[in-house]
C-alpha positions as CSV (number, residue, x, y, z in Angstrom):
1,X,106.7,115.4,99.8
2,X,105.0,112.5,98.7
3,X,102.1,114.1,97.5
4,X,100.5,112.5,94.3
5,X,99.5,114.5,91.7
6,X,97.1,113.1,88.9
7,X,96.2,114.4,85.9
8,X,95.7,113.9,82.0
9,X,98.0,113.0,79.5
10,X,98.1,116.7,78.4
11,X,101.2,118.0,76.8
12,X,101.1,120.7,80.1
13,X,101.7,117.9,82.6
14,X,104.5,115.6,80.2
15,X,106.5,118.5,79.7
16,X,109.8,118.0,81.0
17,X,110.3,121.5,82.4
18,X,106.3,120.4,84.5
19,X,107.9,116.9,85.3
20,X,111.2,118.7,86.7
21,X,109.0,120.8,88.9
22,X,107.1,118.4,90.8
23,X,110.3,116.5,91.0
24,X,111.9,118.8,92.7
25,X,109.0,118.9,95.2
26,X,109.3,115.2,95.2
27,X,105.6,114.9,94.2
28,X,104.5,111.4,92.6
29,X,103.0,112.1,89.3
30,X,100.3,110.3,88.3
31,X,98.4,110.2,84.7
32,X,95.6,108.8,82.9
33,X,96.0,105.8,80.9
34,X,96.6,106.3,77.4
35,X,93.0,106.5,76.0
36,X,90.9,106.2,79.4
37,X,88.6,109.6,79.1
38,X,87.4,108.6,82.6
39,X,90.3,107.9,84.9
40,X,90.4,111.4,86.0
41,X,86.5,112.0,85.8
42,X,85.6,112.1,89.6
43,X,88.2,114.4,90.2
44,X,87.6,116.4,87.3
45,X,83.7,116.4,88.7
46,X,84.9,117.5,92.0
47,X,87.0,120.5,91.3
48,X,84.0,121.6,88.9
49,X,81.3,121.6,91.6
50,X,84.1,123.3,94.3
51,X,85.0,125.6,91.8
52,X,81.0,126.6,90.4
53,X,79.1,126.4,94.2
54,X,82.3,127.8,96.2
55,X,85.2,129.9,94.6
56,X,83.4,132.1,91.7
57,X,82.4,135.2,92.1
58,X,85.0,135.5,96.0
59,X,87.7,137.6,95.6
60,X,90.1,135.5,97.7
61,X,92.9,137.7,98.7
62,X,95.4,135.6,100.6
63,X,96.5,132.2,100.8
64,X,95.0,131.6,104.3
65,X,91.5,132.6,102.9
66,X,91.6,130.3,100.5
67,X,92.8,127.5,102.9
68,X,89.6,128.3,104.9
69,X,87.5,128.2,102.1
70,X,88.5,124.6,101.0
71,X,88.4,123.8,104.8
72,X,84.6,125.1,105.1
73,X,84.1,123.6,101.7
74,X,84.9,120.0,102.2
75,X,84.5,119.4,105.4
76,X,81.5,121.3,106.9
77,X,79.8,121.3,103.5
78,X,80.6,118.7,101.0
79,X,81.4,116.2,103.4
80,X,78.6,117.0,106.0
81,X,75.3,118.9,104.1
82,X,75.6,118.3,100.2
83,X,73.7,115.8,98.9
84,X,75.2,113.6,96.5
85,X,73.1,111.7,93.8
86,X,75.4,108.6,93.8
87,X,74.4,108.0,97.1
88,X,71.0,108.0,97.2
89,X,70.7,111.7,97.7
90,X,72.5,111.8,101.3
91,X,76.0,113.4,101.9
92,X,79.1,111.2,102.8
93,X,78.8,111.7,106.1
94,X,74.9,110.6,106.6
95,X,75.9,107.3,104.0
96,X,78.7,106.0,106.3
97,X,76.8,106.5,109.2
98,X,74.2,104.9,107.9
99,X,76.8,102.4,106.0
100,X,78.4,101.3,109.9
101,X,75.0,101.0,111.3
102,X,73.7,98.7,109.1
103,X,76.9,97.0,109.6
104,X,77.0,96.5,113.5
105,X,73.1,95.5,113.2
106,X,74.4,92.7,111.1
107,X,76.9,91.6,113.7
């Protein structure tokens, strides 16, 4: 419940029979705007790299598995090892440690 779920303006996600679905999981849809080809790009970038660096090529055979595998995925390695270009080749974590250090030295 409450869950928001953005995509495109694809016909897939206007349908009514897709709208009467998250409905009745009382998910928030959320789309594009009409014409804005990158509203969705950073999570379209995402699910790319998690798809091609984590879940190709594993045969994931339960729903648990695959909950680990996004666990280990974005926390221990996307949020802790990658390096990410927009930020200055450090992951997340490093750049808000480093983001709230600089921050209490200014104080």
């Amino acid at each position: 419940e409450g869950v928001l779920f953005h995509s495109d303006r694809g016909v897939q996600y206007a349908s009514k029979s897709f709208r009467k679905k998250l409905s009745e999981y009382r998910m928030i849809q959320s789309m594009s705007g009409k014409g804005n080809c990158y509203d969705n790009a950073a999570t379209e970038s995402f699910f790319k790299t998690l798809k091609s660096e984590w879940i190709y090529g594993r045969r994931i055979r339960s729903k648990e598995e695959l909950q680990k595998l996004l666990f280990e995925y974005i926390h221990v390695f996307y949020n802790r090892k990658r390096m990410h270009s927009t930020l200055g080749y450090l992951s997340p974590a490093e750049y808000l440690r480093n983001y709230y250090q600089s921050r209490s030295l200014a104080s």
